[in-house]
N, C-alpha and C positions, 0 to 999 in steps of 0.2 A: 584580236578582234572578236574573240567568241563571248566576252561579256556585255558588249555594246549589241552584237545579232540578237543575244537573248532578251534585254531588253527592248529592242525593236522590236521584236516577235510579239513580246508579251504585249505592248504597246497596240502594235497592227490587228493583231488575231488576240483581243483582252479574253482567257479563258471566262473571264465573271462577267457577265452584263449586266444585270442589275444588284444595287441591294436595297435595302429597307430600310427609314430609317424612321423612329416617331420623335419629331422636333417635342421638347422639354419644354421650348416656351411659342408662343406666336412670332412670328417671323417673317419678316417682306421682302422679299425675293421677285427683282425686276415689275415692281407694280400690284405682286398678287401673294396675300400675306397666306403664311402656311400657317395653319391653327393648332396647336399645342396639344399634341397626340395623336392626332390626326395622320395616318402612315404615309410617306414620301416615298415615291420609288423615283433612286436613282440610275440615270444611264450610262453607267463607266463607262463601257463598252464606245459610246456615244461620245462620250467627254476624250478619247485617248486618241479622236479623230477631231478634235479640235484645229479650226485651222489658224487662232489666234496664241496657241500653245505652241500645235508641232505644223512648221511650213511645210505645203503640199504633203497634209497627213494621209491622201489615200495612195503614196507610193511607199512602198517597203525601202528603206534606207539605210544599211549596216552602217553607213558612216555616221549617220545624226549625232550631233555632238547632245551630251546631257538627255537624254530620253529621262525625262519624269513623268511616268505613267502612274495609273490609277488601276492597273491591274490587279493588285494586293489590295486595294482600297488605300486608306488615306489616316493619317490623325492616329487617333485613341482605337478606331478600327482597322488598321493595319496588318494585318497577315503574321499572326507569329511565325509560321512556316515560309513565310517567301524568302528569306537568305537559303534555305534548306532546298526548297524546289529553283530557286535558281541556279544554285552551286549545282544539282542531280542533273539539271539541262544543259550547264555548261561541258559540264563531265562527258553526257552522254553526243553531244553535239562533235566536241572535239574530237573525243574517240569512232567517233561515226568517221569523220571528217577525213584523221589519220589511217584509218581502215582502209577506206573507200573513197579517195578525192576527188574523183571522176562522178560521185552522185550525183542523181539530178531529181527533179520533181516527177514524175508520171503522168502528171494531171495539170489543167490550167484552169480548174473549176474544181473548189471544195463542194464536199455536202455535209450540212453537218445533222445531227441527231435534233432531235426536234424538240431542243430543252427551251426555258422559257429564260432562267438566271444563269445559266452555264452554255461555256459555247465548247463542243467538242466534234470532233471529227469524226464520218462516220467511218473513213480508209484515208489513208496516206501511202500511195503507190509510189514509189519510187523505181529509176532505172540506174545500174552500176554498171557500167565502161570500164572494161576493163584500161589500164594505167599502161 
């Protein structure tokens, strides 16, 4: 189940929320044509809470079958590194997991850093029970 959470994860909490992009040509988009270099900011972050994509995207899901997220971006702009940072998440998730299976969250409210295109954490408090 720990490769379906990590895509959940990355889906619900998208580390990237926006990126940039300068369309090549003009371009019409629901009625309002984007002009040909003109920069586009897109909102992954936005799109991975889709509710025509993922049902009921604002609850966290480990079972969601097919998580296609926009976390790594998309296309020709795709994330060389997202097989790399997913396999290091799984790794570290499971080995968390088999450590300490009794973990829980700390917190029922994130706070994040006050980035603008990256979403990160400012603490992740955890509690371990003992087993």
């Amino acid at each position: 189940m720990i490769p379906t959470a990590v895509e959940e994860l990355l889906r619900f909490v998208s580390p990237v929320l926006w990126l940039s992009r300068l369309p090549a040509e003009d371009i019409e988009l629901d009625g309002q044509v984007l002009r040909k270099g003109t920069r586009v900011q897109l909102g992954i972050g936005a799109a991975n809470h889709d509710p025509s994509e993922f049902p009921n995207p604002e609850q966290l899901d480990f079972t969601r079958p097919k998580v296609n997220s926009l976390a790594f971006g998309y296309g020709p702009h795709f994330c060389m590194g997202a097989a790399l940072a997913k396999m290091e998440a799984q790794i570290a998730l499971s080995r968390l997991l088999r450590r300490m299976p009794q973990v829980q969250l700390g917190i029922n409210h994130f706070e994040y850093e006050p980035l603008y295109i990256l979403r990160a954490l400012k603490s992740l408090p955890i509690l371990v029970r003992p087993s």
